[in-house]
Residue frames as a rotation matrix with the C-alpha (Angstrom) as fourth column:
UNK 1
0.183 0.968 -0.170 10.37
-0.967 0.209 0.145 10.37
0.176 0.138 0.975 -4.71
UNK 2
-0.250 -0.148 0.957 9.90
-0.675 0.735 -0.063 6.69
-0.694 -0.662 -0.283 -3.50
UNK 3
0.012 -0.040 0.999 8.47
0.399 0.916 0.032 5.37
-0.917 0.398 0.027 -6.40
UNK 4
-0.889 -0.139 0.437 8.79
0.456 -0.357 0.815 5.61
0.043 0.924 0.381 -10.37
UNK 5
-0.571 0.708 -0.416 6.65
-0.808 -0.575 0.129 7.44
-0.148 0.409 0.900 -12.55
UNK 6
-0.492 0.490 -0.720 5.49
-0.638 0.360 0.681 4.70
0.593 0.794 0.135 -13.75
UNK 7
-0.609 0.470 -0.639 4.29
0.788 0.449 -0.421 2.80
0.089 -0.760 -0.644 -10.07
UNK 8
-0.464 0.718 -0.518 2.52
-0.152 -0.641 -0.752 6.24
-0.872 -0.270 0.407 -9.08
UNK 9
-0.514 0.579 -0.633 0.62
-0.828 -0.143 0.542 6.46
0.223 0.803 0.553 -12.84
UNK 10
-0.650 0.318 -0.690 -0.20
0.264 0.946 0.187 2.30
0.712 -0.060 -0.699 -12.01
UNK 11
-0.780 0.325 -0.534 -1.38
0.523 -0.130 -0.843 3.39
-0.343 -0.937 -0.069 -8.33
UNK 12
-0.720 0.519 -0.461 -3.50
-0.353 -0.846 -0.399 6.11
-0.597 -0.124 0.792 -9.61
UNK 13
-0.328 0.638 -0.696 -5.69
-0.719 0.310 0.622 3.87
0.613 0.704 0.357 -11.99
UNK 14
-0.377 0.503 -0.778 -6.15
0.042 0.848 0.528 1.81
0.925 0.166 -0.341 -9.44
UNK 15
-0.061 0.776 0.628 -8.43
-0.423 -0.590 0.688 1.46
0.904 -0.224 0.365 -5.97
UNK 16
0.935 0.221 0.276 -8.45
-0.353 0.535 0.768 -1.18
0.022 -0.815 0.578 -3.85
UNK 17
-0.303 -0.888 -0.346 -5.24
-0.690 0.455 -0.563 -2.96
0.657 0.068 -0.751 -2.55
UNK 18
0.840 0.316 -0.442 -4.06
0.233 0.526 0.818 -5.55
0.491 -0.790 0.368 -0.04
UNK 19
-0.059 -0.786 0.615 -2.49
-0.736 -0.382 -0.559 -4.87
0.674 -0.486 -0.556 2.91
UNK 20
0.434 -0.140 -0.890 -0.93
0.374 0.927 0.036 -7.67
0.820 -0.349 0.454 5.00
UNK 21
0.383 0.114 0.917 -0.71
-0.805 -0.445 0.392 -7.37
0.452 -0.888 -0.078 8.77
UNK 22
-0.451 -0.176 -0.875 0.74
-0.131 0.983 -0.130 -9.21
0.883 0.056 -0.467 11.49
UNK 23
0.399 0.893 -0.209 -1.51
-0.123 0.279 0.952 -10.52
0.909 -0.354 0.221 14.10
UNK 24
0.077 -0.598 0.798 -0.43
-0.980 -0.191 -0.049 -10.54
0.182 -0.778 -0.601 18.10
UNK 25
0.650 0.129 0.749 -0.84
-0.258 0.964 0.058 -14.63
-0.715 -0.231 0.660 17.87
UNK 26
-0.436 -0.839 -0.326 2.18
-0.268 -0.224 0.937 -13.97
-0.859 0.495 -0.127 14.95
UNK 27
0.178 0.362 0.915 -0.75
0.735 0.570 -0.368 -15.01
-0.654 0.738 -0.164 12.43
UNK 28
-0.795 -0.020 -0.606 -0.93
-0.153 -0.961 0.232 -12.54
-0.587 0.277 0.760 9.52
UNK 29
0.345 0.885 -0.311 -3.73
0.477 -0.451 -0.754 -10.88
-0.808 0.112 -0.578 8.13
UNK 30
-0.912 -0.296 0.284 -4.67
0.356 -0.228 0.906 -9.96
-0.203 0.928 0.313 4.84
UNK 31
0.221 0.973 -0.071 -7.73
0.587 -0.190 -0.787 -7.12
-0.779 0.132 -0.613 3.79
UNK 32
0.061 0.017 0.998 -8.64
0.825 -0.563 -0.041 -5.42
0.561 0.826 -0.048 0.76
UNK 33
0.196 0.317 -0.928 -8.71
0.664 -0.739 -0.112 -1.82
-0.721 -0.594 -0.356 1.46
UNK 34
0.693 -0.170 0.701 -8.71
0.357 -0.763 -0.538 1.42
0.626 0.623 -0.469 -0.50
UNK 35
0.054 -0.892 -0.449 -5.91
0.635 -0.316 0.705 3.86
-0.770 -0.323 0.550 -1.06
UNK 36
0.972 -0.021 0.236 -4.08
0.165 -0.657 -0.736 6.53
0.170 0.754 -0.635 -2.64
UNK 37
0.259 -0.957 0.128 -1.01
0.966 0.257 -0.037 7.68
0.003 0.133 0.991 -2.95
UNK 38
0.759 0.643 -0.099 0.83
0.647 -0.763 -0.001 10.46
-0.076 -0.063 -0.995 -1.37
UNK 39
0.641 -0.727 0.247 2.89
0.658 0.355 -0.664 11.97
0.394 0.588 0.706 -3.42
UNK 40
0.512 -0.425 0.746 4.00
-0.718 -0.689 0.101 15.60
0.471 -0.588 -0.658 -0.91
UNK 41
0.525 -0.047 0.850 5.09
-0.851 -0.015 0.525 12.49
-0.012 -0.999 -0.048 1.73
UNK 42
-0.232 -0.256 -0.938 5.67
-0.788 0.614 0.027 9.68
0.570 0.746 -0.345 -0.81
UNK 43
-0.875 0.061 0.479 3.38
-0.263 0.772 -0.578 7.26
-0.405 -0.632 -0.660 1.46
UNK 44
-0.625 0.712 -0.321 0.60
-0.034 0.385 0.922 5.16
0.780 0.587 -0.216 0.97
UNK 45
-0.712 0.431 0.555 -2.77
-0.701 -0.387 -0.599 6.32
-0.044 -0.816 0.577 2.88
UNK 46
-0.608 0.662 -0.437 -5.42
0.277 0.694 0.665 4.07
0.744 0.283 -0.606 3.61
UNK 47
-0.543 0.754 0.370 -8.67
-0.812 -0.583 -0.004 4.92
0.212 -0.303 0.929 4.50
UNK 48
-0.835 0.090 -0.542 -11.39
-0.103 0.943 0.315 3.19
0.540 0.319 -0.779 5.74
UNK 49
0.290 0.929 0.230 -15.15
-0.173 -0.185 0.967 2.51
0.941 -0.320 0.107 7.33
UNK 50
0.952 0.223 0.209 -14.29
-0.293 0.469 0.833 2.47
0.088 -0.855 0.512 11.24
UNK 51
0.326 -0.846 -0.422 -10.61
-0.027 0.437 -0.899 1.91
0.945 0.304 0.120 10.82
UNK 52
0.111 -0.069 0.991 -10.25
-0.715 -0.698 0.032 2.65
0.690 -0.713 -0.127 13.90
UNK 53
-0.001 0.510 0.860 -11.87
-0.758 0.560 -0.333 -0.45
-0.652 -0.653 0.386 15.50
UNK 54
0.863 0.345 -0.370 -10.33
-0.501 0.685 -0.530 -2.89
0.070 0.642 0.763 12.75
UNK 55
0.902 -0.428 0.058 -8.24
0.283 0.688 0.668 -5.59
-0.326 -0.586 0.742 13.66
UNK 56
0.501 -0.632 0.592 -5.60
0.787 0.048 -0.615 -4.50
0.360 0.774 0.521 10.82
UNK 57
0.521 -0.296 0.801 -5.55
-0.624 -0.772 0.121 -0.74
0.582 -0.563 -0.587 12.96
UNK 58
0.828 -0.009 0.561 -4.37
-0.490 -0.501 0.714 -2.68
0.275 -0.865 -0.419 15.66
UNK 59
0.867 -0.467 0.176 -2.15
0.424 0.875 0.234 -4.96
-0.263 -0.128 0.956 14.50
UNK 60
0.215 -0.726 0.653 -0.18
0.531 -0.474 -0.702 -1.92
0.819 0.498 0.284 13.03
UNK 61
0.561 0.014 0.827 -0.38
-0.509 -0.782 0.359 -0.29
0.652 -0.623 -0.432 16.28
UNK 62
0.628 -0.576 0.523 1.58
-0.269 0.469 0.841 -3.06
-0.730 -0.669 0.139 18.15
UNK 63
-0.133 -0.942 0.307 3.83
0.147 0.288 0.946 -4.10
-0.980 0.171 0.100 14.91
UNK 64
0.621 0.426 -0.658 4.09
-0.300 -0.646 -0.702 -1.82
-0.724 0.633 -0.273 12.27
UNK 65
-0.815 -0.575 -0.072 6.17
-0.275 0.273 0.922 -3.96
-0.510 0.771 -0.381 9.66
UNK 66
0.585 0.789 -0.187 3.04
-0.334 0.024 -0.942 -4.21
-0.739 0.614 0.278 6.28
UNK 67
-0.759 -0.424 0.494 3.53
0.438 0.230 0.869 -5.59
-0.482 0.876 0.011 3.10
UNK 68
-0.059 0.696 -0.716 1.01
-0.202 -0.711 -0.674 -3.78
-0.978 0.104 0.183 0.85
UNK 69
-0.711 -0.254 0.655 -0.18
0.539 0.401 0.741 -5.43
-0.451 0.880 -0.148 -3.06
UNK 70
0.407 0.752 -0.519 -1.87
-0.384 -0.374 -0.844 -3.75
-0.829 0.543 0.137 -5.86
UNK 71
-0.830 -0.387 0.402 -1.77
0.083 0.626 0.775 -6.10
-0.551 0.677 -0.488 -8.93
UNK 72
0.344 0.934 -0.100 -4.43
-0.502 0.093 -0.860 -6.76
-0.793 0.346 0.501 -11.73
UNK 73
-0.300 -0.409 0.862 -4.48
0.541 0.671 0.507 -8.68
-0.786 0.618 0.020 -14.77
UNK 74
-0.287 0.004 -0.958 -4.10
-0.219 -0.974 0.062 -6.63
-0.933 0.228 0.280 -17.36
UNK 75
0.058 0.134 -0.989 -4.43
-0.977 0.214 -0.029 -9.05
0.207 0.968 0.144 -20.62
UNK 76
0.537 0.215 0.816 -5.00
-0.408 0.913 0.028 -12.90
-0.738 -0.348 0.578 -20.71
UNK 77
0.627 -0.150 0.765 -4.02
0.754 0.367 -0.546 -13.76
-0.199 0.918 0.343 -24.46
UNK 78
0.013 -0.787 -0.617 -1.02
0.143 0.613 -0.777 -12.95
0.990 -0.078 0.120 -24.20
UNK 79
0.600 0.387 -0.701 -1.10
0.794 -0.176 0.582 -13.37
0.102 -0.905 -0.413 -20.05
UNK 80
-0.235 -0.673 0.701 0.04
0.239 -0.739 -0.630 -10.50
0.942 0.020 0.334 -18.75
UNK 81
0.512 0.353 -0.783 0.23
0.849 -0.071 0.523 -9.36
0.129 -0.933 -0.336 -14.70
UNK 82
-0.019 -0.092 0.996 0.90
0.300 -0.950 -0.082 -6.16
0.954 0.297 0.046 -13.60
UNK 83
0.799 0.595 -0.088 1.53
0.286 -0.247 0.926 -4.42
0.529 -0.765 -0.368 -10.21
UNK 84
-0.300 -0.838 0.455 3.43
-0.485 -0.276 -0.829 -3.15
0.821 -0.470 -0.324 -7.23
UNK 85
0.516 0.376 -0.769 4.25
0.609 0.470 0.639 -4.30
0.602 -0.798 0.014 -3.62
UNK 86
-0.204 -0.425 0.882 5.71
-0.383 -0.795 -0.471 -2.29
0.901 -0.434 -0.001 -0.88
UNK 87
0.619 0.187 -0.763 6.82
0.750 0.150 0.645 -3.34
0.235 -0.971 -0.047 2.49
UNK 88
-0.510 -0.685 0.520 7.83
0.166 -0.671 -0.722 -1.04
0.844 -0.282 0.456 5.08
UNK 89
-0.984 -0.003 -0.176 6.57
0.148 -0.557 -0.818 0.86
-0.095 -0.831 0.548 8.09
UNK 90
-0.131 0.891 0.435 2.97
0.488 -0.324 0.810 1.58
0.863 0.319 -0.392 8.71
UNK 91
-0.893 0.406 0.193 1.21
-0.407 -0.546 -0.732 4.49
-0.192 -0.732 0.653 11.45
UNK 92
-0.344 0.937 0.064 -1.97
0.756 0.236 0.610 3.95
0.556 0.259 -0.790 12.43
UNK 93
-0.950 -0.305 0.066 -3.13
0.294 -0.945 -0.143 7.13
0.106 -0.116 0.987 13.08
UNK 94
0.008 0.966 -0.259 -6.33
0.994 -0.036 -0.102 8.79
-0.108 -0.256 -0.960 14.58
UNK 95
0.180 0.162 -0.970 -7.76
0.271 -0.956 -0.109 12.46
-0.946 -0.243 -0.216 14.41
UNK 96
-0.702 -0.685 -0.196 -6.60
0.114 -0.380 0.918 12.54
-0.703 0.622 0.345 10.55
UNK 97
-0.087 0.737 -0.671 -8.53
-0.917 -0.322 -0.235 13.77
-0.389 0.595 0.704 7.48
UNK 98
0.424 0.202 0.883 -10.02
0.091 0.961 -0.263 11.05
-0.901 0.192 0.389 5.73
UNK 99
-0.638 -0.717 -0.279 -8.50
-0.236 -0.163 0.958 10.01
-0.733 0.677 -0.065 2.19
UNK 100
-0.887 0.409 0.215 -11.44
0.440 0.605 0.664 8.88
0.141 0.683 -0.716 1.13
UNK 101
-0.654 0.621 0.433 -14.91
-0.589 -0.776 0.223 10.72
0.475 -0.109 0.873 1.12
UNK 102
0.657 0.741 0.138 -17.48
-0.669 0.489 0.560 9.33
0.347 -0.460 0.817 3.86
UNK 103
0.333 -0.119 -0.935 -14.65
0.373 0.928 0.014 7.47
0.866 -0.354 0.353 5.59
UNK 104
0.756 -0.022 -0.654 -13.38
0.653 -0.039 0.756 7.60
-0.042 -0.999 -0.015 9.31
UNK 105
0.867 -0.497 -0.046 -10.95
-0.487 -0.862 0.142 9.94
-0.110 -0.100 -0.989 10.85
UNK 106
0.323 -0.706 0.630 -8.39
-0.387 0.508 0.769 7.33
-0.863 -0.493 -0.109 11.11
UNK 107
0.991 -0.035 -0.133 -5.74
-0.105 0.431 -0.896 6.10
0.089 0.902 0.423 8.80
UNK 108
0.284 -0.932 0.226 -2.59
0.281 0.307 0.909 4.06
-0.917 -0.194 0.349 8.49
UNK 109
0.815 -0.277 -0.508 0.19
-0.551 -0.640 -0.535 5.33
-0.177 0.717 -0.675 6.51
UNK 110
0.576 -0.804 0.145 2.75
0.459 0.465 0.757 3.25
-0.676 -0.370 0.637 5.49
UNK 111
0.612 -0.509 -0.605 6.29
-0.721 -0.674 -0.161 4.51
-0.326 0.534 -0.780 4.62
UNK 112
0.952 -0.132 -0.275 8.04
-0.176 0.499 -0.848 2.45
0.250 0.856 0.452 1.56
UNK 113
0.382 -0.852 0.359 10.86
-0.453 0.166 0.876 0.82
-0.805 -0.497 -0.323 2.57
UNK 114
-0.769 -0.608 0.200 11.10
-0.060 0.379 0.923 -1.72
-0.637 0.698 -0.328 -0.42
UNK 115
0.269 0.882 -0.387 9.22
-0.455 -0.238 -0.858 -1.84
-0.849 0.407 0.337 -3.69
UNK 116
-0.629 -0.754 0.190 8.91
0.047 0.207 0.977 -3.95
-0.776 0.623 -0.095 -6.02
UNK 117
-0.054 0.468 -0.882 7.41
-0.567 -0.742 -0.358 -3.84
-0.822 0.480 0.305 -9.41
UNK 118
-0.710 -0.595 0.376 6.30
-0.144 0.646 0.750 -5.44
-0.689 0.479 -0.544 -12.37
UNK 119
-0.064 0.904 0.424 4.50
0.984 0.129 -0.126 -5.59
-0.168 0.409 -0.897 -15.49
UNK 120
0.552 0.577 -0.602 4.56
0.420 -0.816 -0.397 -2.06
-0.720 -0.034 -0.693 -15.98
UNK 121
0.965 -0.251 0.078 5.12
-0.049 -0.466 -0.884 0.45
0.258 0.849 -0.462 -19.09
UNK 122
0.310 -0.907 0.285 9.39
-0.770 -0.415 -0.484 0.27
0.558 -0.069 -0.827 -19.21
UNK 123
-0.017 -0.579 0.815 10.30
-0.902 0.361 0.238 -2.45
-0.432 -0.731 -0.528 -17.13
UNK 124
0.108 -0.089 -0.990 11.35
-0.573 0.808 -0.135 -5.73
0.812 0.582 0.036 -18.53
UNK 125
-0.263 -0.369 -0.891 10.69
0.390 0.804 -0.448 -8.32
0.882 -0.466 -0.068 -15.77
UNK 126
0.240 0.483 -0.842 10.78
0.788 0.410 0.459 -7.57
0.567 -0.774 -0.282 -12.19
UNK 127
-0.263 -0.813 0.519 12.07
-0.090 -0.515 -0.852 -4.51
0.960 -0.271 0.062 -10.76
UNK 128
0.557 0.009 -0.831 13.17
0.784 0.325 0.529 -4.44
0.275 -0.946 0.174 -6.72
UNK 129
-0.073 -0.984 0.163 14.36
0.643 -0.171 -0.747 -1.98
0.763 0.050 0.645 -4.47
UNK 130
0.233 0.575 -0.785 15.12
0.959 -0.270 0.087 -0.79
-0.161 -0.773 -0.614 -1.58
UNK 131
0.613 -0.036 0.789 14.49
-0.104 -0.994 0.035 3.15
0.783 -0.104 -0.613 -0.85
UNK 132
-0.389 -0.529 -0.754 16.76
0.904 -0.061 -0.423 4.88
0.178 -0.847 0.502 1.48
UNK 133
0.376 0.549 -0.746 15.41
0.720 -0.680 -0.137 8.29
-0.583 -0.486 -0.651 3.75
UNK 134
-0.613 -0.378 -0.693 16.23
-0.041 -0.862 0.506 10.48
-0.789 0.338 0.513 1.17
UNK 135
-0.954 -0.049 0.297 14.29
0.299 -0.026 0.954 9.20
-0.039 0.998 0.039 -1.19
């Protein structure tokens, strides 16, 4: 598996990320977007209205390095932040079931290359690391 128990339990309470692209003018690009997590493939799917025909599709189609955030604040008094990031590899992919109900056929997948973590049940501080194709 690519990530802990405890990142997939985080992932699954939550809905919307960001996924950071990089633009063919070397700008990068940042959009909310829903997701889920698949654990058979241990990637993150993202769905989406039209993905197809969104700038973010094509910026993964010409240069599929992503960074990818799902954070929230979880408590103010005492502060408290919470979340994962994950860069690696993204597909942008057509013809594919949607992951989401009522979205397009199209969806980018990205496979986890590094992940960190923080804020979550067990982890004191920050945790980092990279995955290797076995995992």
């Amino acid at each position: 598996m690519s990530l802990t128990p405890a990142e997939r339990d985080y992932l699954a309470g939550q809905r919307l990320g960001r996924l950071a692209t990089v633009g063919p003018d070397g700008a990068p690009q940042n959009n909310p977007v829903g997701f889920r997590y698949d654990e058979a493939s241990g990637t993150i799917v993202i769905g989406g209205y039209s993905l197809g025909a969104s700038r973010k599709f094509r910026n993964i189609e010409r240069h599929p390095p992503v960074a990818f955030v799902v954070d929230d604040l979880a408590s103010v008094r005492p502060w408290r932040v919470r979340g994962v990031e994950i860069r690696g590899r993204a597909e942008a992919l057509r013809d594919q079931p949607p992951p989401i109900p009522g979205t397009s056929a199209e969806v980018i997948r990205i496979h986890p290359e590094v992940v960190f973590s923080w804020g979550l049940p067990g982890l004191d501080g920050m945790s980092r690391r990279r995955l290797t194709p076995a995992d």
